[in-house]
C-alpha positions in Angstrom: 21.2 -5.8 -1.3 22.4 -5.5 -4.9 23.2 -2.0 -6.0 19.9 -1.6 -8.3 17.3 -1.1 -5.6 14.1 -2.7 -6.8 10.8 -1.1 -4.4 7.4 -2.0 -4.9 4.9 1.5 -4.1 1.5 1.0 -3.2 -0.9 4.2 -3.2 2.3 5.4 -5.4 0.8 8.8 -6.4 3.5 10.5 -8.1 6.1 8.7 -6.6 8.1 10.6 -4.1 10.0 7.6 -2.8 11.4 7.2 -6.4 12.3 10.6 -7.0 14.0 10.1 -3.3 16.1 7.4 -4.5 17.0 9.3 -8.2 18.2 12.6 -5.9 20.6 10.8 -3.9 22.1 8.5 -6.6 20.4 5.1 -6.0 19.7 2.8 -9.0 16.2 2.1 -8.7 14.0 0.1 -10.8 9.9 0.1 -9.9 8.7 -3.7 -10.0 5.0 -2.1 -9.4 3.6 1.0 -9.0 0.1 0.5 -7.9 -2.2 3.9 -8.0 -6.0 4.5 -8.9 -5.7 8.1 -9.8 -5.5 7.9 -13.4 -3.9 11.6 -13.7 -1.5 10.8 -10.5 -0.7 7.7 -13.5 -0.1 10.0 -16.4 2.6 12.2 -14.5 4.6 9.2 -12.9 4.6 8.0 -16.5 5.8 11.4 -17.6 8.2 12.1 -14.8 10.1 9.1 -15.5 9.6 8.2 -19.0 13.0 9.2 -20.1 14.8 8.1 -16.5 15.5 4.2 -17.0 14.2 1.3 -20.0 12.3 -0.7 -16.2 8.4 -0.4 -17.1 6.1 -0.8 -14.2 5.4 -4.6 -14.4 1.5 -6.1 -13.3 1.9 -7.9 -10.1 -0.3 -10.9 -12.0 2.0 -13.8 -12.7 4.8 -12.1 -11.2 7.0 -13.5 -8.6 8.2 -10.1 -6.9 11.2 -9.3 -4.8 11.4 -5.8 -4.1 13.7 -5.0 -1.4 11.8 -2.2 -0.3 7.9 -1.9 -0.2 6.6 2.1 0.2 3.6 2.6 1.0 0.7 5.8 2.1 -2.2 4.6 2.1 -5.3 6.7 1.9 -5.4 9.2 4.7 -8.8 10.6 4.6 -10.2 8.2 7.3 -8.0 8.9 10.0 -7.3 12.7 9.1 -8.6 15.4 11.4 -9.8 17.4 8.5 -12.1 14.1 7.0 -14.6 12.2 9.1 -12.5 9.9 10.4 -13.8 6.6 10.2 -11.2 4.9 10.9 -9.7 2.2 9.2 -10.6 -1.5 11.4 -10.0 -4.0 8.7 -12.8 -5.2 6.9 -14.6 -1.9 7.5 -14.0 -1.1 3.5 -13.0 2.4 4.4 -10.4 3.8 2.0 -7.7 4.3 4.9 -8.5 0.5 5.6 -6.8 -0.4 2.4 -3.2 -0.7 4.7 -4.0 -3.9 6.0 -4.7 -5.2 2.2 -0.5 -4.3 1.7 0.0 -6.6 4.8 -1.9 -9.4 3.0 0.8 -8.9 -0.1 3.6 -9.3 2.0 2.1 -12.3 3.7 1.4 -13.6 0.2 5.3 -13.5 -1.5 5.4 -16.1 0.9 9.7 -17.2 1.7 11.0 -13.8 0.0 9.5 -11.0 1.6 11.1 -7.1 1.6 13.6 -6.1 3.1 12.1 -2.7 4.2 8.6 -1.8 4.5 7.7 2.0 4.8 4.4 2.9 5.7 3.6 7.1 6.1 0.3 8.8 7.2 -1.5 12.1 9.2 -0.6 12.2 12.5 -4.2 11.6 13.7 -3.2 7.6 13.0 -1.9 7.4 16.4 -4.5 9.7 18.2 -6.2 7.4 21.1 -9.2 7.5 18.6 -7.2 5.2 15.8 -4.1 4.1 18.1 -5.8 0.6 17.7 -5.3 0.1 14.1 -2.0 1.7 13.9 -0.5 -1.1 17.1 -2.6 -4.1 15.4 -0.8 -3.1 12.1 2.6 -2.8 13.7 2.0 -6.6 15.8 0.8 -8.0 12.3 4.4 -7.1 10.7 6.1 -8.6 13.9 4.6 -11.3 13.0 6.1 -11.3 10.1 9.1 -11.1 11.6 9.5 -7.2 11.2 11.4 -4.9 13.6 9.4 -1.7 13.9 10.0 1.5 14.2 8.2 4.7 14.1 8.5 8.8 14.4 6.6 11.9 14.1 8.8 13.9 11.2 7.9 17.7 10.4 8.8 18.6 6.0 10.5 21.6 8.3 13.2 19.3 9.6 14.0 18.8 6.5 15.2 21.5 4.9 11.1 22.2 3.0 9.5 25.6 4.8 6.1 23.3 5.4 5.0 22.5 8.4 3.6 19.1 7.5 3.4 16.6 10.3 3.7 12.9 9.1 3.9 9.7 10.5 6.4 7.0 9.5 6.8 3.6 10.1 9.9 1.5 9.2 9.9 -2.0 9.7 13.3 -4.3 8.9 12.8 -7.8 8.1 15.0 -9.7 11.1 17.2 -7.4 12.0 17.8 -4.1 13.8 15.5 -1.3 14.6 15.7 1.5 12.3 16.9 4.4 14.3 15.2 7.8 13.8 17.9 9.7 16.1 20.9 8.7 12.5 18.8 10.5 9.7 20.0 13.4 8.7 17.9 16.8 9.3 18.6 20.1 7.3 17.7 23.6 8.7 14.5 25.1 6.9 15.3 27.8 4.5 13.1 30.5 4.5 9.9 30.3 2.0 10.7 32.8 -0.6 13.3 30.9 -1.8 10.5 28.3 -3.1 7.9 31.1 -4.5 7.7 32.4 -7.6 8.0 36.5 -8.0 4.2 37.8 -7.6 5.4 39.5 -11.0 5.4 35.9 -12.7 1.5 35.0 -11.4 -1.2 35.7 -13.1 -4.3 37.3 -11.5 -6.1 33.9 -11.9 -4.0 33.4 -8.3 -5.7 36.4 -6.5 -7.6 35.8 -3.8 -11.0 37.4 -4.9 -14.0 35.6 -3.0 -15.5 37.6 -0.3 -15.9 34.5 2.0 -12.1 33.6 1.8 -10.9 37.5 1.9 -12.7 37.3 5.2 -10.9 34.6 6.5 -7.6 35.7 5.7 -5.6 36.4 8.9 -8.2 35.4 11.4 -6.8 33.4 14.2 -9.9 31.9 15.1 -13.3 30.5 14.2 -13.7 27.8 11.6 -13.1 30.0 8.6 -9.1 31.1 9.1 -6.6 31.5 6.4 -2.9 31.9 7.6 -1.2 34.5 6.0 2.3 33.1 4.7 5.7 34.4 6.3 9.1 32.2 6.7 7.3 28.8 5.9 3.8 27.8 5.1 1.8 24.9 6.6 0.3 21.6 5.8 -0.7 21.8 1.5 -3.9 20.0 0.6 -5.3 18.8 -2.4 -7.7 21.4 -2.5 -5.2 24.8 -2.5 -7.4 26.8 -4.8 -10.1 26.3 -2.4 -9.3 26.3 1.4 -5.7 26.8 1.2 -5.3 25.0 4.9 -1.1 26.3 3.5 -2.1 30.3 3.8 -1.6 32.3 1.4 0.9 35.2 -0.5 0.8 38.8 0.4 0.8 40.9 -3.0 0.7 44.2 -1.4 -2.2 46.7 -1.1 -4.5 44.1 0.9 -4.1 41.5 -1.2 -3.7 38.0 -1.4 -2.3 35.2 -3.8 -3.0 31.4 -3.3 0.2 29.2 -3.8 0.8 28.2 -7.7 0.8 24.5 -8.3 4.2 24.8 -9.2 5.1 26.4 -5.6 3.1 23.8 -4.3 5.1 20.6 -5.9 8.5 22.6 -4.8 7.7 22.6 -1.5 7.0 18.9 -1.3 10.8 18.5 -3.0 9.9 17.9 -6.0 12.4 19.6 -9.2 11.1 22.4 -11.5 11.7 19.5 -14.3 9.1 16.9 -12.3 6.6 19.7 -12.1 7.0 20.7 -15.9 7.2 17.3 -17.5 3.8 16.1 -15.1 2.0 19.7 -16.5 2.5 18.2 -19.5 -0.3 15.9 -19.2 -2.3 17.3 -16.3 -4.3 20.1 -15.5 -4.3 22.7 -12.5 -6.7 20.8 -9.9 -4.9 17.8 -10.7 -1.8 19.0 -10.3 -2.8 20.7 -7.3 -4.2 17.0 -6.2 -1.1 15.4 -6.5 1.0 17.9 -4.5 -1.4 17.9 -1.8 -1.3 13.7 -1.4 2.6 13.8 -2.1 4.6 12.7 0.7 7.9 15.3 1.0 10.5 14.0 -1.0 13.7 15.2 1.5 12.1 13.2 4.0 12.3 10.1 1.8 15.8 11.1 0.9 17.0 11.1 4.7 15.6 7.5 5.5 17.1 5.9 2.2 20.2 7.3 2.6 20.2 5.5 6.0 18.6 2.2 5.0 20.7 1.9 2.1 
């Protein structure tokens, strides 16, 4: 490969795999980014808008060649915490969507990507959805894809969340990618990542009754974990049903995670945070650091691919 990387992301969101590449000293340029979330949009845009003179280019009447092809497609569908169901091709559920990327790389025809990277929830290869997840992995064989795939925990990587993911790399005709090479860091403990409870406004308290009830319970449906050395999975809806847990204040009382906690423990830089709260709002931003997929994570597998 040439040493400008040129990747293609599909469901891009705020695009982890290019902030990967940026971290670790890869030229990249972004042929496509491909995302529906209009304010996911705006903070790519701003996150990048002083980084290279590549635009995002429309995949109409353009003969692409990415090297590498990233894609997490929608999640809701196969996740434990939606209604999972499923995604059988043709069944026009959002997690469905990852068979239309399949039908892209069929289409560029002779040149095809080097790399294809697919992440999702861990539910994808329950026996409930194990299905879609082989028929998607025998589709790229036929391609002529070597694949691979591994369970990888944020915690491996350095991140104090315990976010399980699953990842799928598939080579174009040649070796299996090889898990066991990528390099895991040891998880620093949480409070390096928070902000001092002195620096967050009372907005953050946790007030409701219903969720004051919940905090510390280690059973029953309603069960907020209270946050020690690392927190857990961060959704989209933090302000809500912090599935994460939450901050101990003192006196009883609790804090949810800021969004800008929230997009540091995915990886992402104090400067990404700032320059995407420059055109986005708190649920937003709380949206995008919830379907982020943990930067470190991406920085591992580059360094190893490339």
């Amino acid at each position: 490969m040439s040493n400008l990387i040129q990747i293609l992301e599909l469901f891009g969101g705020i695009g982890s795999p290019r902030v990967a590449l940026r971290n670790i000293g890869v030229p990249v340029k972004a042929i496509d980014y491909v995302e529906i979330d209009k304010n996911a949009v705006k903070s790519y845009n701003s996150m990048f808008a002083n980084e290279l003179e590549y635009q995002t280019q429309s995949v109409v009447g353009y003969n692409l060649r990415p090297d590498a092809l990233i894609h997490g497609s929608p999640c809701q569908d196969v996740s434990v915490a939606g209604q999972q169901k499923g995604a059988d091709e043709n069944s026009e559920t959002r997690s469905s969507l990852m068979w239309e990327t399949l039908n892209i790389v069929e289409d560029m025809g002779v040149w095809r990507p080097r790399v294809v990277i697919w992440e999702n929830v861990k539910n994808v290869i329950s026996k409930y959805m194990i299905h879609n997840f082989n028929n998607y992995l025998a589709k790229l064989s036929q391609l002529g894809y070597k694949n691979s795939f591994n369970v990888l925990n944020a915690m491996d990587f350095g991140i104090p969340q315990s976010r399980d993911r699953v990842f799928v790399v598939s080579v174009l005709g040649g070796k299996e990618f090889n898990f066991d090479k990528i390099e895991r860091k040891k998880c620093i403990h949480i409070d390096n990542y928070l902000q001092s409870n002195n620096d967050v406004s009372d907005e953050y308290i946790v007030q409701a009754p219903s969720m004051v009830a919940a905090i510390g319970n280690k059973k029953g449906i309603r069960r907020v974990p209270i946050i020690d050395t690392h927190c857990y999975t961060i959704t989209e809806r933090q302000d809500r049903a912090p599935n994460s847990g939450v901050v101990s204040i003192g006196d009883g009382r609790y804090r949810y995670l800021t969004e800008l906690e929230c997009w540091r423990l995915q990886g992402y830089s104090d400067e990404d945070f700032y320059a995407a709260a420059k055109v986005n709002k708190k649920r937003a931003l709380y949206k995008q650091a919830g379907n982020s997929i943990p930067v470190p994570i991406f920085e591992s597998i580059f360094r190893e691919i490339f």
